[in-house]
N, C-alpha and C positions, 0 to 999 in steps of 0.2 A: 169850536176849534177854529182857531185863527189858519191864516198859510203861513205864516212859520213854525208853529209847532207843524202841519204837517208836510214843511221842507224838512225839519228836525225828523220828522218821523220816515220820510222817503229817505234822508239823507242818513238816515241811521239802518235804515232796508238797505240803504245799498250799500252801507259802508260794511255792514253785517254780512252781507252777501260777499261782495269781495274781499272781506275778515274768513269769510268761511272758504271761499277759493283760495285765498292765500295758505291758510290754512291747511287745505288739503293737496297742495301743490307743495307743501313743506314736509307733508309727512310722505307724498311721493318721493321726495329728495332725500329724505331718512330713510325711507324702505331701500333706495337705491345704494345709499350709502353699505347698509349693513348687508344686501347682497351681493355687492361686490368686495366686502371684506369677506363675507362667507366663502363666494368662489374663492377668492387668496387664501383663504385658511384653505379650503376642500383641497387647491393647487398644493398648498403648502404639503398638507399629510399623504397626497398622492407622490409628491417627491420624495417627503420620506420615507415613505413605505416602497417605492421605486427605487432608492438608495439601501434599504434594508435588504429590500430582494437580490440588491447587486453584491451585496457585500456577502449575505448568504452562499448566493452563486461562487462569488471566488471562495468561497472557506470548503465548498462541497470541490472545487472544479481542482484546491490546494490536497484536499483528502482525498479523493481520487488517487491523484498524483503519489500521493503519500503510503497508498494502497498498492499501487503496481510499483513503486520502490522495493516494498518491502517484499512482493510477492516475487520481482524478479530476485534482491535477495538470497527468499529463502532455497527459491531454486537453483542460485549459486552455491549456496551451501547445501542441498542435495546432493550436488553435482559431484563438489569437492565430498562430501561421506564417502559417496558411491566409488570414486576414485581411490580413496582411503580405501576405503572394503576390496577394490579391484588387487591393488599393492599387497594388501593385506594375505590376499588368497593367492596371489604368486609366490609372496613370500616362503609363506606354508608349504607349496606344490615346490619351489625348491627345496627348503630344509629336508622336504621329505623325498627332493629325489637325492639328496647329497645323501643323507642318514640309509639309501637304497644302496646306492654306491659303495658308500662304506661298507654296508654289508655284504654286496659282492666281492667288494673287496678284500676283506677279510675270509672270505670261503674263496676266495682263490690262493691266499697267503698260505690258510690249514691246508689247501690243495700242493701248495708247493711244500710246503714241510712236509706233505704224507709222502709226496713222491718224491724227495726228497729223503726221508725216512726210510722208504722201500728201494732205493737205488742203494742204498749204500748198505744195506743187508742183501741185497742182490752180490754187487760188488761183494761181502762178507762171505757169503755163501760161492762165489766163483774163488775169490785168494784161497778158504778153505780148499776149495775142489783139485785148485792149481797146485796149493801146496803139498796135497795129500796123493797126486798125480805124479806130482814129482819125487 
């Protein structure tokens, strides 16, 4: 072995050597590379899953809402039945105190025609009495 083949041969050690550093200082820069595209994806789907969650929230926070509409609602129109049904049973409690009246009414009418009736056979029986007097 001469000293140029083993310059060739140091100078291929060392060129090898710093092929292999280079080398491995490249795949550090790739590894960095694709973990910080992973953080940006992992970033990315935690947004959208954080935007998913939001948009959930307002569709539940929307139903809710949509919920106590309907529930005051229907208590509105309880409300209004019950008022209905109140109207309802006044009505009745009148017809049936007018249909009461009537009734009295009418047994005081047969009340006037009896005595009515009875006076004027009264009267009948006194012109009789007067005429036969005299």
């Amino acid at each position: 072995m001469d000293w140029v083949e083993i310059g060739k041969g140091v100078g291929t050690a060392i060129g090898g050597a710093l092929g292999a550093l280079g080398t491995a200082r490249l795949w550090r820069q790739i590894d960095r590379v694709k973990q910080a595209q992973a953080d940006a994806d992992s970033q990315s789907i935690r947004a959208d899953a954080r935007a998913g969650l939001d948009v959930i929230a307002r569709y539940q926070a929307l139903a809710e809402r949509s919920e106590e509409r309907a529930s005051r609602a229907e208590s509105r129109e309880l409300l209004a039945v019950q008022r209905a049904d109140r109207a309802e049973e006044r009505e009745r409690a009148a017809v049936e105190r007018a249909d009461a009246a009537d009734s009295r009414a009418r047994i005081a009418e047969n009340k006037v025609r009896e005595l009515e009736t009875r006076i004027e056979k009264l009267e009948a029986i006194i012109g009789g009495r007067r005429r036969s007097d005299a």
